[in-house]
N, C-alpha and C positions, 0 to 999 in steps of 0.2 A: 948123541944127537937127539935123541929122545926125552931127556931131560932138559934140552932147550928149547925145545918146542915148545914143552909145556909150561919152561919157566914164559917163554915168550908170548903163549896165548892168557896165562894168566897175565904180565903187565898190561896186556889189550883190554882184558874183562877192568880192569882196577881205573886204566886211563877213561874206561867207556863209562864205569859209576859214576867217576869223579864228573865228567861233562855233564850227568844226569841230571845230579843232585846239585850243579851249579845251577846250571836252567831251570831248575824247579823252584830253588831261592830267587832267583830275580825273576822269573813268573812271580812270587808270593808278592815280590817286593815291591813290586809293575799293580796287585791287585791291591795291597795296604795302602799306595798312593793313591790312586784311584777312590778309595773310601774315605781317605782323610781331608780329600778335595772337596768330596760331595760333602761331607759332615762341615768344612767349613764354608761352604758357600752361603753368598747371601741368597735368604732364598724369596722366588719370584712371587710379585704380588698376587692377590687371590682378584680374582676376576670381577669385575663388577659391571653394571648394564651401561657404562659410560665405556670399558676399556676398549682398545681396539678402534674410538671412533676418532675424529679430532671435532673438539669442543667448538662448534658453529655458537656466535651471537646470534639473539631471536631475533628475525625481520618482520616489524610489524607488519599486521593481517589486517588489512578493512576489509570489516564485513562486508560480502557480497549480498543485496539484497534480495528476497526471495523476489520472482518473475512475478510479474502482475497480467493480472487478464486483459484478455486484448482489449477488454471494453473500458481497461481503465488507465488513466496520466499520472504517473508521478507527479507529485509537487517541486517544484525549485527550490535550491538545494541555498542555505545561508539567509533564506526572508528570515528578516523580524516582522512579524503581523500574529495576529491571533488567531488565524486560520491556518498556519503554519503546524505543520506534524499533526494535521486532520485528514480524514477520511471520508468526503462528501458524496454520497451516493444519489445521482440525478435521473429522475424518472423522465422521460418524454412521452407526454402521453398520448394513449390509442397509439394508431401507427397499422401497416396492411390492409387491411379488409376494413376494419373499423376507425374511420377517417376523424369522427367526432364532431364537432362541429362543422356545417360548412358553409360559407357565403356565398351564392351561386352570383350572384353581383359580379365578382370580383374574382372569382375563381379562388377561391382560397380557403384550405384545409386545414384541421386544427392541428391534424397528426406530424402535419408536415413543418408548422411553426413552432410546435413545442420542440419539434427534434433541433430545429435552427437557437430555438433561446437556451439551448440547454449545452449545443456545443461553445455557443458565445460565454456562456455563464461558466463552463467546463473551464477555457482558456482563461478567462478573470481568476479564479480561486487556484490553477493552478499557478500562474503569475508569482501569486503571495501564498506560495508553498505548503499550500491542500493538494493531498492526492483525490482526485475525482474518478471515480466510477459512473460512465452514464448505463444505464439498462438495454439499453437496443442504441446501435449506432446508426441503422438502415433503418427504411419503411416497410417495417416488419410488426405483427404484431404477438406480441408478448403472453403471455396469460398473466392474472394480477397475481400469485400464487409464485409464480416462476420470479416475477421481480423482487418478490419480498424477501424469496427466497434467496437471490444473487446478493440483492443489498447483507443479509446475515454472512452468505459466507464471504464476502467479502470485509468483513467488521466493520462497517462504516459508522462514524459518530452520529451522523444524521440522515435522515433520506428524506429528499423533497419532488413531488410528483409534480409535475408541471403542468398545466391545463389554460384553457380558454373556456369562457362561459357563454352562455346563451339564452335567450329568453323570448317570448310572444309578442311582450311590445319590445318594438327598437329601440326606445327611448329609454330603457334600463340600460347603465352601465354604473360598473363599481368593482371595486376590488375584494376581496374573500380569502381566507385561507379554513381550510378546515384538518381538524385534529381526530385522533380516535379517543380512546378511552380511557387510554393514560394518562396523569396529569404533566410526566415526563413531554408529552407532547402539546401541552398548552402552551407554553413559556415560549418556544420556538416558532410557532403561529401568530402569536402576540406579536414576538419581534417583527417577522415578515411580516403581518401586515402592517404594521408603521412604516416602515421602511417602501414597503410598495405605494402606500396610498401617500406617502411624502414626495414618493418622486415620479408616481406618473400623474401627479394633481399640479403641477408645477405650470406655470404661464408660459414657458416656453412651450411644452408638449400639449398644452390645451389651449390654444391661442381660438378664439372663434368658436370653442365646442361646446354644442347643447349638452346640458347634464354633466358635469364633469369631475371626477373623481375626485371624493375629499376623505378626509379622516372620517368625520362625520360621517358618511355614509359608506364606509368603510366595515366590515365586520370578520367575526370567525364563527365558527358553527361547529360541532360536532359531525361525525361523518363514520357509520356503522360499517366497515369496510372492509373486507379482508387485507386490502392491500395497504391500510392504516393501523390493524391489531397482528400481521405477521410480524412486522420489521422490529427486530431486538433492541432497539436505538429511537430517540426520539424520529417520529416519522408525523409530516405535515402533507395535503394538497392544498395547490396553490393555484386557484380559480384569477387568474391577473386580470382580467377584462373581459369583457364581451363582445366576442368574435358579430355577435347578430347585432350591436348599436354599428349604424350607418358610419360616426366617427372613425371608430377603431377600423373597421373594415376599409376604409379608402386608408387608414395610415399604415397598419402592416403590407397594402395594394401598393402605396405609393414607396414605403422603403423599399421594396422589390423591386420596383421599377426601376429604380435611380441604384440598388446597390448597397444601398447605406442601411438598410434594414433600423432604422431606426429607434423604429417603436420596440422592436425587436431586443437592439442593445439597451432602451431606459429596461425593459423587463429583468434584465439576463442584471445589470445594476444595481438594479433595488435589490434583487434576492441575495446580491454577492454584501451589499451592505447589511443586510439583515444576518446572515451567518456571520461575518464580521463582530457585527453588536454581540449577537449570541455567546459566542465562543469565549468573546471579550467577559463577557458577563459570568462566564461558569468559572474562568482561570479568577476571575477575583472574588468567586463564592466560595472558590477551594481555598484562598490565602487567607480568606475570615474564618473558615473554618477551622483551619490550623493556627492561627493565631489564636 
């Protein structure tokens, strides 16, 4: 009995090897698979700043353009004119406290008419697609320093101060512009005053008027001015007429009266003709130039 036992627990030890050393080969054989998979696989792309996304076509971008100050109008968008993708910076001048001229006659202020020809002139140049800056929207007054100033950071091509003039006898009237000490500001006073004295010298707007505006008595002057030597850009004042001749005085009175501000729109007219000419003038100095 004894010797069967042990024959019997020895075939249990031999059976229990034998089970070992199977599971151990197909373990191996389970891990050789395993290695020869990873060895032939194809192996995955290396990453690049595009993977993982999916490929978008570009949708064009219009520039959005920068915000403008509230004191200034875009120009309309597709003119052909030569004032187009300008930058016209308009003074109205005096304004609050300092009224400027005034015609007690007729109740009428200078401060209060420049600001009227300048928003009329603002609408014309926007029209044919200048962007317009005016200096003061309200009857407020400005310092000259402060507007030379708005005209730079605003980059305007030109800056034109708007005035009314005055004199001891009534019987002066004439048209004026004046320049600082640039010669960049000559050429542009030039213009405007052609342009002014062409069309408030005309028979319809002087029908019956003593003294009445011509070329001839037309002129430009110089003018030592801070608010003519700050501005980065050609810079002009622009004296249109004379608020103290008894004419003008009953015709800025009577376009008030009726609405039609009249005298008002030839003003705001002639200076939008004269930047026109200007502008016109520089685009064909640059094609001589480069030609």
């Amino acid at each position: 009995m004894g010797s069967d036992r042990i024959r019997f627990l020895l075939g249990a030890l031999l059976v229990l090897a034998v089970s070992i050393l199977t599971l151990a080969g197909r373990a191996d054989e389970r891990l050789s698979f395993h290695r020869e998979l990873a060895n032939s696989a194809t192996p995955l792309p290396s990453p690049t700043p595009s993977s993982g996304r999916a490929m978008a076509t570009p949708i064009p971008v219009t520039p959005t353009p920068a915000p403008l100050d509230e004191r200034c109008a875009r120009g309309a968008d597709g003119v052909q004119s030569p004032l187009a993708g300008h930058t016209v910076i308009l003074d109205p001048g005096h304004g609050g406290d300092d009224l400027g001229t005034v015609n007690l006659e007729f109740g009428l202020f200078e401060s209060e008419i420049t600001l009227s020809i300048a928003e009329r002139l603002r609408d014309r140049l926007v029209a044919s697609g200048a962007t317009v800056c005016l200096t003061r929207l309200v009857d407020v007054n400005v310092p000259l320093e402060e507007r030379a100033r708005f005209a730079n950071q605003q980059d305007g091509d030109v800056f034109v101060s708007i005035h009314l003039n005055r004199y001891e006898d009534p019987r002066v009237d004439h048209t004026m512009t004046m320049w600082g000490e640039e010669e960049k500001d000559l050429r542009l006073a030039e213009v405007l005053l052609e342009t002014l004295a062409a069309e408030l010298s005309t028979p319809e707007s002087y029908a019956g008027a003593p003294n009445p505006i011509s070329q001839e008595t037309a002129r430009h002057e110089r003018l030592d001015s801070i608010l003519l030597r700050l501005p980065e850009m050609p810079a002009v004042l622009v004296e249109a007429v004379f608020l103290s001749h008894p004419w003008e005085a009953r015709a800025f009175a009577d376009g008030q009266e009726d609405s039609t501000r009249w005298r008002e729109e030839q003003i705001a007219r002639a200076i939008e003709a004269g930047l026109r000419q200007y502008f016109a003038e520089s685009v064909a100095g640059d094609e001589d130039r480069e030609g």
